[in-house]
N, CA and C atoms of all chains as a GROMACS GRO file, in nm:
protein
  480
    1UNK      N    1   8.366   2.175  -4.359
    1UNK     CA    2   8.420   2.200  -4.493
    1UNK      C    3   8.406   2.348  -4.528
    2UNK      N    4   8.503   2.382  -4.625
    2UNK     CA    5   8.517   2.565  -4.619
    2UNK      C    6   8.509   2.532  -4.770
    3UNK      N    7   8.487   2.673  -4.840
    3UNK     CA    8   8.440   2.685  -4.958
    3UNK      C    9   8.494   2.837  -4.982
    4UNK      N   10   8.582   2.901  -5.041
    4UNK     CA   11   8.594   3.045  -5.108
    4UNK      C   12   8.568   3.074  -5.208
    5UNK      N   13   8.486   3.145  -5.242
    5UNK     CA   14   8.420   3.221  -5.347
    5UNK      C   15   8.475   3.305  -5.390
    6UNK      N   16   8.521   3.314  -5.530
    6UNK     CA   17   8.612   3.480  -5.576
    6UNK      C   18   8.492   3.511  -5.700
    7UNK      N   19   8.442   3.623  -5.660
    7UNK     CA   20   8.325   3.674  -5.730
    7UNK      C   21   8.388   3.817  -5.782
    8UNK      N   22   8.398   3.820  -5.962
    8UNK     CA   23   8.480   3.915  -5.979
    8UNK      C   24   8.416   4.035  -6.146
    9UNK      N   25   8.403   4.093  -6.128
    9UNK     CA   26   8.319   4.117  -6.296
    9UNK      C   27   8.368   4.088  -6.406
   10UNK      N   28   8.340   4.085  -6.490
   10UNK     CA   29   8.371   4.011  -6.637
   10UNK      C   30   8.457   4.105  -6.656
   11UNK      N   31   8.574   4.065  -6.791
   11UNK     CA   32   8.644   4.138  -6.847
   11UNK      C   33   8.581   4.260  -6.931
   12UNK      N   34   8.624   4.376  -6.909
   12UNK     CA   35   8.533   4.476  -7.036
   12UNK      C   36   8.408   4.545  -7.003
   13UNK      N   37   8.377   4.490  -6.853
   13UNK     CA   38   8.273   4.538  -6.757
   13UNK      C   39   8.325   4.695  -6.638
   14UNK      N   40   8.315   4.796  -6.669
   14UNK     CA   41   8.384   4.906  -6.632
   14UNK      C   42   8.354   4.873  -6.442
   15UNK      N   43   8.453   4.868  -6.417
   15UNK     CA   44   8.493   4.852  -6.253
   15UNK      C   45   8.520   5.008  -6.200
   16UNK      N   46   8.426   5.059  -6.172
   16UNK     CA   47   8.444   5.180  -6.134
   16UNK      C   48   8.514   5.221  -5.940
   17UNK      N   49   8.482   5.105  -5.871
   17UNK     CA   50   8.564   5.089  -5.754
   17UNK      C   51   8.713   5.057  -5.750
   18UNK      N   52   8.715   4.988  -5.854
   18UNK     CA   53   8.865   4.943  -5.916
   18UNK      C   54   8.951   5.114  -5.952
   19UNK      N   55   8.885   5.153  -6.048
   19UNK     CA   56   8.923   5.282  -6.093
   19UNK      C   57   8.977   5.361  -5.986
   20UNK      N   58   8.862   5.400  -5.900
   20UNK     CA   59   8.910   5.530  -5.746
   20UNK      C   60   9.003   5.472  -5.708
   21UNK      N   61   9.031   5.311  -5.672
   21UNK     CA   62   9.140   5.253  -5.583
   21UNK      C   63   9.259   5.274  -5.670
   22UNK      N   64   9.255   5.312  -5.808
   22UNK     CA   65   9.394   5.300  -5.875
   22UNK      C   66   9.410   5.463  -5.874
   23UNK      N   67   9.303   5.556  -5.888
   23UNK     CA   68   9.382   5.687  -5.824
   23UNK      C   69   9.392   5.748  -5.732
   24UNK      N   70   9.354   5.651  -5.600
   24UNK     CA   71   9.394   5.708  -5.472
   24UNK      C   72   9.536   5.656  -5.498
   25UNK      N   73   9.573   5.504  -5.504
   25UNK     CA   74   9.662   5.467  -5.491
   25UNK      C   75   9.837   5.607  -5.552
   26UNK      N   76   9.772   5.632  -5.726
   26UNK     CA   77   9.812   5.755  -5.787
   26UNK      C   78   9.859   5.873  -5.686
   27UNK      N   79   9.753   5.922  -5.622
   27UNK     CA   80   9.733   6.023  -5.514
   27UNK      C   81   9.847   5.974  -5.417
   28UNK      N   82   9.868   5.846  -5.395
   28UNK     CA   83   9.953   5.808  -5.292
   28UNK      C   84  10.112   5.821  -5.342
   29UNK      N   85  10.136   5.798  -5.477
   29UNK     CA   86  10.287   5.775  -5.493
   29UNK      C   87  10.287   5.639  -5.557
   30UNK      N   88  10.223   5.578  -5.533
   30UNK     CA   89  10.233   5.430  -5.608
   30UNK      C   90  10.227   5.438  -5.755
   31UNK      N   91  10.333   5.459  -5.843
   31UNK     CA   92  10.371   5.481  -5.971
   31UNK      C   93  10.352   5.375  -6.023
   32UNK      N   94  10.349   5.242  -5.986
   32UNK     CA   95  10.407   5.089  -6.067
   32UNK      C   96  10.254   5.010  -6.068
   33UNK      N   97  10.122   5.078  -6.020
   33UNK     CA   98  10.030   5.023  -6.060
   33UNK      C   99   9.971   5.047  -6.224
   34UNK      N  100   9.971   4.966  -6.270
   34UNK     CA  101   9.865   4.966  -6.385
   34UNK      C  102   9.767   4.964  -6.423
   35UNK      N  103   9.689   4.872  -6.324
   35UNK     CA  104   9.519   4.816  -6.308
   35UNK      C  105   9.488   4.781  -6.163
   36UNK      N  106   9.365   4.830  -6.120
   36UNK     CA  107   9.324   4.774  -6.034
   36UNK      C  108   9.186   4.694  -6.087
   37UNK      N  109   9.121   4.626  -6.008
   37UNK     CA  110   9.042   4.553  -5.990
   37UNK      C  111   8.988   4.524  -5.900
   38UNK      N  112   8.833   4.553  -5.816
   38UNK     CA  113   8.784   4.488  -5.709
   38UNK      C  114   8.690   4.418  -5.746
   39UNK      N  115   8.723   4.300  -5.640
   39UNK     CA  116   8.578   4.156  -5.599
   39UNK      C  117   8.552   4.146  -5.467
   40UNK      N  118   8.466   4.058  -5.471
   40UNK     CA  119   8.434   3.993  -5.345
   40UNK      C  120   8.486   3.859  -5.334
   41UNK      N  121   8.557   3.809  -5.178
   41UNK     CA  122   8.576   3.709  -5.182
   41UNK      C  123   8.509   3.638  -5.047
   42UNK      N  124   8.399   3.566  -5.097
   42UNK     CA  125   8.331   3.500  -4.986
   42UNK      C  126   8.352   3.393  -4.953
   43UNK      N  127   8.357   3.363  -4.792
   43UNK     CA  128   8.407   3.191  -4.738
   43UNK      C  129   8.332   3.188  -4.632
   44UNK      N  130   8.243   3.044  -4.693
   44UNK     CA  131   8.135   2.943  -4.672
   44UNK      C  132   8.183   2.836  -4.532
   45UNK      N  133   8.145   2.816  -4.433
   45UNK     CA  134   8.122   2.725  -4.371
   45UNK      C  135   8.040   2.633  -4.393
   46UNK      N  136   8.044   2.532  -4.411
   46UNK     CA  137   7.935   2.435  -4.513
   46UNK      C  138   7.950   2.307  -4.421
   47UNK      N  139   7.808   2.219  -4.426
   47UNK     CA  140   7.802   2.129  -4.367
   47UNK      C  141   7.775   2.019  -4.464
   48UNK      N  142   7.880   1.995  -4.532
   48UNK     CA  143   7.860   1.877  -4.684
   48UNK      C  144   7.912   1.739  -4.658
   49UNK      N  145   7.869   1.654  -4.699
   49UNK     CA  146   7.954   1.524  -4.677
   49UNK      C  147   8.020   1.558  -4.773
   50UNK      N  148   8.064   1.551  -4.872
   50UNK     CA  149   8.218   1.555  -4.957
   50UNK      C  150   8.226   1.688  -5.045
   51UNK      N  151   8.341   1.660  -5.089
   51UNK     CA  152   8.356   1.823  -5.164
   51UNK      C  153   8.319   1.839  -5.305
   52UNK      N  154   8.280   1.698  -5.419
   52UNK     CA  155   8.209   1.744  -5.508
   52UNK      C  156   8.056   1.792  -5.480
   53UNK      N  157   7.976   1.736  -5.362
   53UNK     CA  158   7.803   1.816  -5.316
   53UNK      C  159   7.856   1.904  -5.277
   54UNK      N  160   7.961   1.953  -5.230
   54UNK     CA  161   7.959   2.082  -5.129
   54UNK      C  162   7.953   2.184  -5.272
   55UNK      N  163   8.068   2.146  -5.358
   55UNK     CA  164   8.123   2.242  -5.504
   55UNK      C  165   7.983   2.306  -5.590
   56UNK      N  166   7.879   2.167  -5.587
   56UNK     CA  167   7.798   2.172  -5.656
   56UNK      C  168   7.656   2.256  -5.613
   57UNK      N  169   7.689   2.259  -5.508
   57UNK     CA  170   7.608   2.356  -5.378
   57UNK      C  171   7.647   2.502  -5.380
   58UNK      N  172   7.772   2.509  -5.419
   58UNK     CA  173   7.788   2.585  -5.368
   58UNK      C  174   7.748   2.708  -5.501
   59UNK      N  175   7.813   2.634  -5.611
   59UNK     CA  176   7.782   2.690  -5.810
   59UNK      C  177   7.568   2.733  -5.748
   60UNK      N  178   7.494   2.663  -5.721
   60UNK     CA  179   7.356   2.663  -5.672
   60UNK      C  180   7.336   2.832  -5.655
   61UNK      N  181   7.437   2.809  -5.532
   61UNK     CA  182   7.463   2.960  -5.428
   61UNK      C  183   7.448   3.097  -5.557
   62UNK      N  184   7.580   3.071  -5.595
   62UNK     CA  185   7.680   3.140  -5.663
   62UNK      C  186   7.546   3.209  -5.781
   63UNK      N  187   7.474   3.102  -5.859
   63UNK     CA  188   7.378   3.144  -5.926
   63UNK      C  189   7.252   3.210  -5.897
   64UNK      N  190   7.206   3.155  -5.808
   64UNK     CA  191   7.097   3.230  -5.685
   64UNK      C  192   7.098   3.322  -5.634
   65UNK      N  193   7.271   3.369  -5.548
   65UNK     CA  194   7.217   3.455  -5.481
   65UNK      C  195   7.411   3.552  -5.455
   66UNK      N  196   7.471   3.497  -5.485
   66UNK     CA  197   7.618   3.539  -5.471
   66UNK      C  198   7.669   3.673  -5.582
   67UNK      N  199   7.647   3.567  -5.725
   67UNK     CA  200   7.725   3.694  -5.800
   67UNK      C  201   7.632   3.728  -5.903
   68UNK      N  202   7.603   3.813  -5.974
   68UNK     CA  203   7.514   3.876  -6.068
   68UNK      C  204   7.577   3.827  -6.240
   69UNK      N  205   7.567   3.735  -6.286
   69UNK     CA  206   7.634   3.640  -6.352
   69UNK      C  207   7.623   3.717  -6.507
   70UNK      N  208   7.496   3.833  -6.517
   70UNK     CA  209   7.531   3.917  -6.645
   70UNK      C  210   7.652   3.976  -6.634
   71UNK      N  211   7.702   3.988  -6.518
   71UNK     CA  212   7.850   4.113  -6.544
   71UNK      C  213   7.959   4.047  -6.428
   72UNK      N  214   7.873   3.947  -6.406
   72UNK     CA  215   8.021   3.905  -6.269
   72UNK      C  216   8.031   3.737  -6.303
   73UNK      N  217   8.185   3.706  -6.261
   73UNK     CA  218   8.177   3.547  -6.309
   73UNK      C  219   8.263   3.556  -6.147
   74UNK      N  220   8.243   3.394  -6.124
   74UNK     CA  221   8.301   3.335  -6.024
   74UNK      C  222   8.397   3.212  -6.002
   75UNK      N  223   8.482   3.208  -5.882
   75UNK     CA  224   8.543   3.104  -5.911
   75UNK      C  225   8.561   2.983  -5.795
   76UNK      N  226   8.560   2.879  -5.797
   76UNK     CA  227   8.491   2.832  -5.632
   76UNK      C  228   8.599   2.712  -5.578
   77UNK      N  229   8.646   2.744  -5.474
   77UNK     CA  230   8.719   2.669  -5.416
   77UNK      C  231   8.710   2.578  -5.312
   78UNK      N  232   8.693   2.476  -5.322
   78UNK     CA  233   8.672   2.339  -5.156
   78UNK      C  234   8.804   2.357  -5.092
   79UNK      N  235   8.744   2.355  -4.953
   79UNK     CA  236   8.920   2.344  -4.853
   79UNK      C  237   8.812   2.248  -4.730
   80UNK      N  238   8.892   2.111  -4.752
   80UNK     CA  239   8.806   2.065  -4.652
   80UNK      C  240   8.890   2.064  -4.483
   81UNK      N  241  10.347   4.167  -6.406
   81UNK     CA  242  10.332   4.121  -6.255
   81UNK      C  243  10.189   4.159  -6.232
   82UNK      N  244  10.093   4.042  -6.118
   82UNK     CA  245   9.998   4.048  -6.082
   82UNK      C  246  10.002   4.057  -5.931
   83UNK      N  247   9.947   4.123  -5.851
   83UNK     CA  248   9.890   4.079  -5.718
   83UNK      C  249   9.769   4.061  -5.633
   84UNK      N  250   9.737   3.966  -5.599
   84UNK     CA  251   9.606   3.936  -5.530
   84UNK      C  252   9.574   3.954  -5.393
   85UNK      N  253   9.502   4.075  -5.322
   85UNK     CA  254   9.470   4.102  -5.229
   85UNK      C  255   9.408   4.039  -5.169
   86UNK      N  256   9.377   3.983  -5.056
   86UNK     CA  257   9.227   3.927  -4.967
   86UNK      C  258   9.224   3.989  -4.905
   87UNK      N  259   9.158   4.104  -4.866
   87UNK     CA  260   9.146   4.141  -4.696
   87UNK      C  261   8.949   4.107  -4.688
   88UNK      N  262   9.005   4.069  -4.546
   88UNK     CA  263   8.902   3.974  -4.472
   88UNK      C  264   8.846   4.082  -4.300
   89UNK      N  265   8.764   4.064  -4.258
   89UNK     CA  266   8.744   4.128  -4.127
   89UNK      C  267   8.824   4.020  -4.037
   90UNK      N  268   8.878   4.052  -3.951
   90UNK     CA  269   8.934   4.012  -3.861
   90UNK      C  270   8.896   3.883  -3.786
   91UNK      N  271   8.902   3.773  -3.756
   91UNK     CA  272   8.788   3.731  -3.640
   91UNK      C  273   8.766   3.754  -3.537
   92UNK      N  274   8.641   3.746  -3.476
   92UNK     CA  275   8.572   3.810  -3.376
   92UNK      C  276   8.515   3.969  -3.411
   93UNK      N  277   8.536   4.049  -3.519
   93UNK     CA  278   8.481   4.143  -3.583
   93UNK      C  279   8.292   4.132  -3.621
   94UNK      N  280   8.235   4.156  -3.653
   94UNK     CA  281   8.066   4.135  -3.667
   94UNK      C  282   8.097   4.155  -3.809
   95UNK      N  283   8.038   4.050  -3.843
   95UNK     CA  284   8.055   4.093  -4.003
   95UNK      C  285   7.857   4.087  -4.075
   96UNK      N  286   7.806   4.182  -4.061
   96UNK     CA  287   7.688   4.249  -4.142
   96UNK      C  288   7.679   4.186  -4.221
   97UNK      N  289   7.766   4.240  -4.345
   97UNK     CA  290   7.753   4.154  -4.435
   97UNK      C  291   7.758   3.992  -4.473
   98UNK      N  292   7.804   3.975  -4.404
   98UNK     CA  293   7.790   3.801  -4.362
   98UNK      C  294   7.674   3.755  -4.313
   99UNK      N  295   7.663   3.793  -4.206
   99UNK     CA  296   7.539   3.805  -4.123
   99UNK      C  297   7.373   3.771  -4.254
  100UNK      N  298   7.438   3.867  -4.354
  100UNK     CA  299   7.281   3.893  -4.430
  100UNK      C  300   7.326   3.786  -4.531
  101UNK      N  301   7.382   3.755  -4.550
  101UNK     CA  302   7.394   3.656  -4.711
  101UNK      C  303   7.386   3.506  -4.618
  102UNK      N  304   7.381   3.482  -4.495
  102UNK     CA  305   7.409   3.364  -4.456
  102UNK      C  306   7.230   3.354  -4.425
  103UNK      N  307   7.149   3.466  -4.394
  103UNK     CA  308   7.009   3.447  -4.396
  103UNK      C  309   6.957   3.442  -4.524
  104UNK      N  310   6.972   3.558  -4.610
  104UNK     CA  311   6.970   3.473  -4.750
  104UNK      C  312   7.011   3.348  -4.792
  105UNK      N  313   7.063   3.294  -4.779
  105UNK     CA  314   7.089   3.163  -4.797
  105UNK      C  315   6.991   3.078  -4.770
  106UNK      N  316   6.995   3.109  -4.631
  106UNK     CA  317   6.908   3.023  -4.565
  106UNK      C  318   6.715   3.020  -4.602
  107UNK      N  319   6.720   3.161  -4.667
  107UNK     CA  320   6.577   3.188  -4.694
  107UNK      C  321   6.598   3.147  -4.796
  108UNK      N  322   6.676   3.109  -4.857
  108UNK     CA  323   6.665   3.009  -4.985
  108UNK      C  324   6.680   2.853  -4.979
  109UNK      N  325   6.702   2.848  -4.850
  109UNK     CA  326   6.661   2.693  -4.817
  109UNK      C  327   6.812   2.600  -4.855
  110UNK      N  328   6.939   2.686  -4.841
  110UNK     CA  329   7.055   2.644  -4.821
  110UNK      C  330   7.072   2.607  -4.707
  111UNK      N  331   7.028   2.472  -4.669
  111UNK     CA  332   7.055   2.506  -4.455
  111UNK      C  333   7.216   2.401  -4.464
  112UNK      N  334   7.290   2.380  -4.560
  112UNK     CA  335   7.440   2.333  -4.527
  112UNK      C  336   7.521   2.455  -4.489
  113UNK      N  337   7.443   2.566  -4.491
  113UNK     CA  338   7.591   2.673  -4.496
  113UNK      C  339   7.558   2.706  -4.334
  114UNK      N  340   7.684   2.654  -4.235
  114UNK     CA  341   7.689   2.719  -4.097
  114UNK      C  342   7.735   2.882  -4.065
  115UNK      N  343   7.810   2.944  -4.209
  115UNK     CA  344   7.870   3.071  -4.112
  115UNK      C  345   7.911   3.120  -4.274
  116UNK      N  346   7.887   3.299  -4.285
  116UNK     CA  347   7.944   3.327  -4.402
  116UNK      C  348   8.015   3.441  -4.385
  117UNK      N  349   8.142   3.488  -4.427
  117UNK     CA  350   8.215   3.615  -4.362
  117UNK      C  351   8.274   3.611  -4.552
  118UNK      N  352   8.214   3.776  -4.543
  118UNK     CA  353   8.267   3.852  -4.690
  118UNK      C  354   8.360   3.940  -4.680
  119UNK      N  355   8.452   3.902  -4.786
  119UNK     CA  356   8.561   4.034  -4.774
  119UNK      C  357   8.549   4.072  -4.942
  120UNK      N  358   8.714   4.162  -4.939
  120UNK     CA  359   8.734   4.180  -5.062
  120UNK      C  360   8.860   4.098  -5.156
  121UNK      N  361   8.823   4.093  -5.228
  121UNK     CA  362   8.957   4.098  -5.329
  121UNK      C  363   9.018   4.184  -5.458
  122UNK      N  364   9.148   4.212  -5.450
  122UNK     CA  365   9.209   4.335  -5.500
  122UNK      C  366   9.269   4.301  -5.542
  123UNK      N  367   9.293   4.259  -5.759
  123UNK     CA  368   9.350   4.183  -5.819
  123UNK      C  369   9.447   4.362  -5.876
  124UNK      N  370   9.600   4.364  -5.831
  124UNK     CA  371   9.632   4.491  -5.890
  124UNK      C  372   9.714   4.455  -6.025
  125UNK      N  373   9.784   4.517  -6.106
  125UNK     CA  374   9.906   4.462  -6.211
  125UNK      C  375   9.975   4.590  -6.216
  126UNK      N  376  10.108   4.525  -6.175
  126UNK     CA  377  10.192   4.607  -6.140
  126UNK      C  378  10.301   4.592  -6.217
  127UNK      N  379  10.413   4.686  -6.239
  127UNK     CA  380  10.512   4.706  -6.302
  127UNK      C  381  10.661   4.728  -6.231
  128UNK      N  382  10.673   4.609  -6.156
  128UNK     CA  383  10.756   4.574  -6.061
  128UNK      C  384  10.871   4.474  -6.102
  129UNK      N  385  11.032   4.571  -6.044
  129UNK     CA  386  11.100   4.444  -6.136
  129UNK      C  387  11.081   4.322  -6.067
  130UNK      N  388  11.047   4.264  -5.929
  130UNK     CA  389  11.055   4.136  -5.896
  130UNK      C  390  10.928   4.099  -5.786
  131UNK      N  391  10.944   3.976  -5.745
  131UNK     CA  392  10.804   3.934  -5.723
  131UNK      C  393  10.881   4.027  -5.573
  132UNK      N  394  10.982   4.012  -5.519
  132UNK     CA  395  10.975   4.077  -5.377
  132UNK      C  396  10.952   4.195  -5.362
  133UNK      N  397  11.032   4.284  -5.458
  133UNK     CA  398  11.000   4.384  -5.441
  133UNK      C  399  10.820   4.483  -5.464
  134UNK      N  400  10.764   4.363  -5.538
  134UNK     CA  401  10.654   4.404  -5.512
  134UNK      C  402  10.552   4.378  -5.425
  135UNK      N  403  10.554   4.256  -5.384
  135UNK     CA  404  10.507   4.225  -5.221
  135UNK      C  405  10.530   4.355  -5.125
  136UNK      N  406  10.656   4.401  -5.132
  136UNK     CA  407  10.678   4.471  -4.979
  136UNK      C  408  10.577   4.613  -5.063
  137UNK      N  409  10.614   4.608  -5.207
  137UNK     CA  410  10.487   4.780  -5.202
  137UNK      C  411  10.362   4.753  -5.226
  138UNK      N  412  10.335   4.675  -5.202
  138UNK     CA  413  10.182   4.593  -5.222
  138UNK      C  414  10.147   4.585  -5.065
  139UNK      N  415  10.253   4.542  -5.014
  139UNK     CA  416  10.206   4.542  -4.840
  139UNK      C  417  10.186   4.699  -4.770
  140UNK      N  418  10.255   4.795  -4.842
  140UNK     CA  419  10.265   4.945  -4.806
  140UNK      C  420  10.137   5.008  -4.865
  141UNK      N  421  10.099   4.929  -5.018
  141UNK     CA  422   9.946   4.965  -5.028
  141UNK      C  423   9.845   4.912  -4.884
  142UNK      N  424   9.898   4.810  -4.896
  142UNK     CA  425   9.744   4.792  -4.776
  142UNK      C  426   9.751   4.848  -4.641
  143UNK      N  427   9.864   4.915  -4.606
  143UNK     CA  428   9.869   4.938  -4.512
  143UNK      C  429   9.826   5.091  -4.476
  144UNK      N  430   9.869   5.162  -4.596
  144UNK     CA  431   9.815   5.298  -4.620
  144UNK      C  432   9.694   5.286  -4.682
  145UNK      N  433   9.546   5.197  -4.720
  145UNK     CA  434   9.486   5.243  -4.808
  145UNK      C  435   9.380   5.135  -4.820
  146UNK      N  436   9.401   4.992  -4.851
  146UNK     CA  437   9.347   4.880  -4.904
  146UNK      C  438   9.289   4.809  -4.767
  147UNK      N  439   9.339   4.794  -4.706
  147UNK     CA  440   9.309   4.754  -4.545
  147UNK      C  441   9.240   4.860  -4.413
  148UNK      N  442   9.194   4.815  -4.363
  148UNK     CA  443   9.193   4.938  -4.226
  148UNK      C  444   9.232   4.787  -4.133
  149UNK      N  445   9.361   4.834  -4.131
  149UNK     CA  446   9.444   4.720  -4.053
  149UNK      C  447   9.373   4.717  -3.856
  150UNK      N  448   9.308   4.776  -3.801
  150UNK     CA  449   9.209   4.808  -3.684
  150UNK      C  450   9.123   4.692  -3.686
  151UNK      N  451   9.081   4.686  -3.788
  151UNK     CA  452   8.934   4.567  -3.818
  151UNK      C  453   8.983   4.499  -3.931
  152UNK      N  454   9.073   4.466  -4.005
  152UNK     CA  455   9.045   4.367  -4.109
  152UNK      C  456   9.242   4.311  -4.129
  153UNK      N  457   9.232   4.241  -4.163
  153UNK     CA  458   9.366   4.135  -4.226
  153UNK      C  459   9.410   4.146  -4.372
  154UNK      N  460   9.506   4.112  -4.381
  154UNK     CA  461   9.496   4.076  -4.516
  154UNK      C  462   9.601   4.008  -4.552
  155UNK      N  463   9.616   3.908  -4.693
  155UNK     CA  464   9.714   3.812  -4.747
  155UNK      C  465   9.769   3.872  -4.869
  156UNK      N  466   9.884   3.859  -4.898
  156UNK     CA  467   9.889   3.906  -5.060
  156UNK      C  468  10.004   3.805  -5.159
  157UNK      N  469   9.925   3.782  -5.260
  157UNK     CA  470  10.006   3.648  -5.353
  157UNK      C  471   9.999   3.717  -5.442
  158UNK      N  472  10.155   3.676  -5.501
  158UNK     CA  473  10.242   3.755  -5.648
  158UNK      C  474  10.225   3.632  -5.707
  159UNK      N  475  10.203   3.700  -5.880
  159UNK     CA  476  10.166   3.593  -5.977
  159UNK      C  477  10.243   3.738  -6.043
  160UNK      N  478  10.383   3.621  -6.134
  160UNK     CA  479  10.459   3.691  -6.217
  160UNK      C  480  10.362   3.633  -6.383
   0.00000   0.00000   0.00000
């Protein structure tokens, strides 16, 4: 069972990696960007019998040890 | 217009960072998780008249910039 994680910072939380990527992009010619934004997107190999323990395992993760939940929210996907 | 980046390391690439969050895990006594590989995600908003035409300059971002196409992949989904 697979599991993707989109771990991304809150709205209103200054993304300063986001920022450089929108003025290199600038630097490049790319006129039609407006916003960038970077996350992490992590995928779990998981050994769950079904996909609500795996989901619920995985939120566990996510709080423990994945995303920093004062400034980052997440979003979690089962692919069995 | 929105677009959503994944770039991922390649497989068969060493992924470090994987490597360490899958022992974290485990030193947290997650032993369902078999394998963890981290990438990024690159949520841009763009000002594109159509979903194609922004795919193909979204694909010219990653190819100049967002990717190091050598070691890593990547997917990209338009959300009008």
């Amino acid at each position: 069972m697979k599991a993707i994680v989109n771990v991304s910072l809150k709205a209103g939380v200054l993304d300063s990696q986001g920022k450089a990527v929108k003025h290199a992009l600038d630097s490049l010619k790319f006129g039609s960007v407006k916003d960038v934004r970077v996350g992490k997107q992590i995928v779990l190999e998981l050994d769950s019998k079904d996909a609500a323990s795996a989901k619920e395992e995985v939120a566990q993760m996510c709080e423990a040890l994945l995303a920093n939940t004062v400034i980052e929210e997440y979003t979690i996907e089962i692919i069995s």
